[in-house]
C-alpha positions as CSV (number, residue, x, y, z in Angstrom):
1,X,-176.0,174.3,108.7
2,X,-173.9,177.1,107.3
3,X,-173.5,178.7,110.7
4,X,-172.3,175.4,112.1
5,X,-169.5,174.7,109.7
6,X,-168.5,178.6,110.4
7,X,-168.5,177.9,114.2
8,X,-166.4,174.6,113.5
9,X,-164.2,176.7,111.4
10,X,-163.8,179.3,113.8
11,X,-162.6,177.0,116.1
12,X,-160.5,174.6,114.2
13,X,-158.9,178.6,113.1
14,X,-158.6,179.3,117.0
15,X,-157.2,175.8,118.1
16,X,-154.4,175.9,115.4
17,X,-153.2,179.3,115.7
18,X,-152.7,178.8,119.2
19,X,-150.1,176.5,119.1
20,X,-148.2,179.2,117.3
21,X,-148.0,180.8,120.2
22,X,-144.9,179.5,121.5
23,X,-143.6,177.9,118.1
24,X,-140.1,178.0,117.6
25,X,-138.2,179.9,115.6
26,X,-134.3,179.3,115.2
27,X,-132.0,180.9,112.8
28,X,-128.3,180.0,111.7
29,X,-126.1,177.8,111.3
30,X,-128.0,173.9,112.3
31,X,-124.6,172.9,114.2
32,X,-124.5,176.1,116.4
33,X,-128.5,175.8,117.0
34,X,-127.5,172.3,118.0
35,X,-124.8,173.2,120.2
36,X,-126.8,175.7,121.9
37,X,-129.8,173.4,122.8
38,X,-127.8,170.8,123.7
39,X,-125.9,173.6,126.5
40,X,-129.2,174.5,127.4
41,X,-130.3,170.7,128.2
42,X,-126.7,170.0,130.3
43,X,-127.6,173.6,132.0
44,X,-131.0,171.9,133.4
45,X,-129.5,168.8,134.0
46,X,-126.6,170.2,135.9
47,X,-129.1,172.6,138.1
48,X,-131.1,169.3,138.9
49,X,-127.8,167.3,140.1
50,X,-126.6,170.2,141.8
51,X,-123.5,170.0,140.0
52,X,-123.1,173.7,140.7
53,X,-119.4,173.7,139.3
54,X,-120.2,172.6,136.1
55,X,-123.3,174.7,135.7
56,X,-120.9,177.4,136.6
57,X,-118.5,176.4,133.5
58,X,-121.8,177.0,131.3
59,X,-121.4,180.7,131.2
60,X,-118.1,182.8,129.9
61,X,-115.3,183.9,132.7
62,X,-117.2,187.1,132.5
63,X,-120.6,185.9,132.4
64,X,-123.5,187.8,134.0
65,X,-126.5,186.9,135.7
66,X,-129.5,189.2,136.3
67,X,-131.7,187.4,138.8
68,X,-135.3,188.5,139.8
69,X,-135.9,191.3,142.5
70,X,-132.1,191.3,142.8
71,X,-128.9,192.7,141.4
72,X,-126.3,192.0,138.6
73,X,-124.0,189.1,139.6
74,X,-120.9,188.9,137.6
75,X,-118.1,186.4,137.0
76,X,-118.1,182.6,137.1
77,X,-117.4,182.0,140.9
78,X,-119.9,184.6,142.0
79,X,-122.4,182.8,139.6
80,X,-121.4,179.5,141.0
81,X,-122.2,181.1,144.8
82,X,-125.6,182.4,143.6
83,X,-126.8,179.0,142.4
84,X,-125.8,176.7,145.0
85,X,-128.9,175.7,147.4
86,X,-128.5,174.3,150.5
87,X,-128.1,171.0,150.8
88,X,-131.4,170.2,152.2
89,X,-133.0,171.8,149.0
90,X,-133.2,170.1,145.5
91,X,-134.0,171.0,142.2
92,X,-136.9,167.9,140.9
93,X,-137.4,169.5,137.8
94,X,-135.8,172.1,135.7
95,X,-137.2,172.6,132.2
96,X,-136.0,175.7,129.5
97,X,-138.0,175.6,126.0
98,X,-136.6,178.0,123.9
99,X,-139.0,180.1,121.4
100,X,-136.2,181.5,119.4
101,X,-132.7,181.2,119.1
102,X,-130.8,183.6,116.5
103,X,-127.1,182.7,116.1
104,X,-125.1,186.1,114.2
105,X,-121.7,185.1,113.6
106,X,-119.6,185.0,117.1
107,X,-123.1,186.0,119.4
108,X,-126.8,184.2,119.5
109,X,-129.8,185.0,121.9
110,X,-132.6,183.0,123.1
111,X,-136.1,183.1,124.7
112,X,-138.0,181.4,126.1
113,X,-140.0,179.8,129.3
114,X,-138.3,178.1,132.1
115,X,-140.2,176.0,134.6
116,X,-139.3,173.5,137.4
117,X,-139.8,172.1,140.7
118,X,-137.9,172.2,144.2
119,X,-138.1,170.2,147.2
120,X,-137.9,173.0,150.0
121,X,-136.0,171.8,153.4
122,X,-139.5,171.5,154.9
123,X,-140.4,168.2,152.3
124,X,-142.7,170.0,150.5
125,X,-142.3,171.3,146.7
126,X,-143.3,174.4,145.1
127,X,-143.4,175.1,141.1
128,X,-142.1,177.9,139.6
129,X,-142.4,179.4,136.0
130,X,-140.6,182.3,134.3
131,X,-139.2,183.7,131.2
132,X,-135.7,184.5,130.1
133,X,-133.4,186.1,127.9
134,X,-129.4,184.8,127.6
135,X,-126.9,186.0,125.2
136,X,-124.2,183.1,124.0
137,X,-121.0,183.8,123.3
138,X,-118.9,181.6,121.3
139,X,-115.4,180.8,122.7
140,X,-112.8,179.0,121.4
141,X,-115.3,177.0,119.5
142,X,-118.2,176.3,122.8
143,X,-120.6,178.2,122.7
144,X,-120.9,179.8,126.6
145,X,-123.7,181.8,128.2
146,X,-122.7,186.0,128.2
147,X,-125.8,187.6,129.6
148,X,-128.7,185.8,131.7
149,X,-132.3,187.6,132.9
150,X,-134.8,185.4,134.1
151,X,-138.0,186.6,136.0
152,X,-141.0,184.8,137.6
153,X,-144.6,184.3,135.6
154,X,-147.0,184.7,138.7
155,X,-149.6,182.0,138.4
C-alpha cells in the first residue's frame, strides 16, 4: 500500500510541475504588462486579416526583424514587404503565448511560443510552431516592437 500512495505521489508531483513548464512570469508595471499583451493580441489579429499596414505600425520606425534561415530586415516598410503573403495565401490561425514579459523603465522583452495555421495557394494548410524573442520599446506613451527573432520548433 505504501508503494502505491508513493507511485500516486510521484505522479501527482510529475503532473503538476509540468504545467510550470511554460507558466508565466511577468514583471512591472500591470498597465504596461497590459499594454504589451494587448499589442501582442492586435499583432496576431492583424497577421490573420492580412492587415499588413497596421501590423507594420506595431513595431518602431526602426524596428528590426530577424526571420529564420534569413537575414536582418530593418525599418517599418521593409517589415511591412516581408510580411505580406500573396493573396492566394492566408493566415487561419496565429497564436503568441508569452512565458515572460519583464518591463525596465522605457524597454520590456518577451518570450514565448508562437503557433498558427496557413492556407497555402494549393487549398491545403500546414501548421507551424516556433519560439521568439522581441524587445518593446516605449514611444510617446505605445509601447512598439524594437527587436523581433522568431525561429521554427520542428515537430
Amino acid at each position: 500500500m505504501k508503494h502505491i500512495k508513493s507511485k500516486i505521489s510521484l505522479m501527482a508531483f510529475l503532473l503538476f510541475s509540468s504545467f510550470n513548464l511554460f507558466a508565466q512570469n511577468y514583471s512591472g508595471e500591470q498597465k504596461d504588462i497590459d499594454a504589451i499583451l494587448k499589442n501582442i493580441e492586435n499583432f496576431s489579429q492583424y497577421y490573420m486579416n492580412a492587415d499588413y499596414p497596421m501590423l507594420a505600425s506595431c513595431y518602431t520606425l526602426d524596428g528590426k526583424i530577424f526571420p529564420n534561415n534569413a537575414q536582418i530586415i530593418e525599418g517599418r516598410d521593409a517589415i511591412e514587404k516581408r510580411w505580406t503573403l500573396p493573396q492566394s495565401v492566408a493566415i487561419l490561425k496565429h497564436q503568441v503565448t508569452p512565458i515572460e514579459i519583464k518591463v525596465i523603465n522605457e524597454y520590456a522583452y518577451d518570450y514565448g511560443i508562437y503557433e498558427g495555421e496557413t492556407l497555402r495557394a494549393n487549398g491545403s494548410t500546414i501548421s507551424w510552431k516556433g519560439k521568439y524573442v522581441i524587445v518593446w520599446k516605449k514611444i510617446d506613451g505605445e509601447w512598439k516592437i524594437y527587436l523581433d527573432i522568431w525561429n521554427d520548433i520542428k515537430a
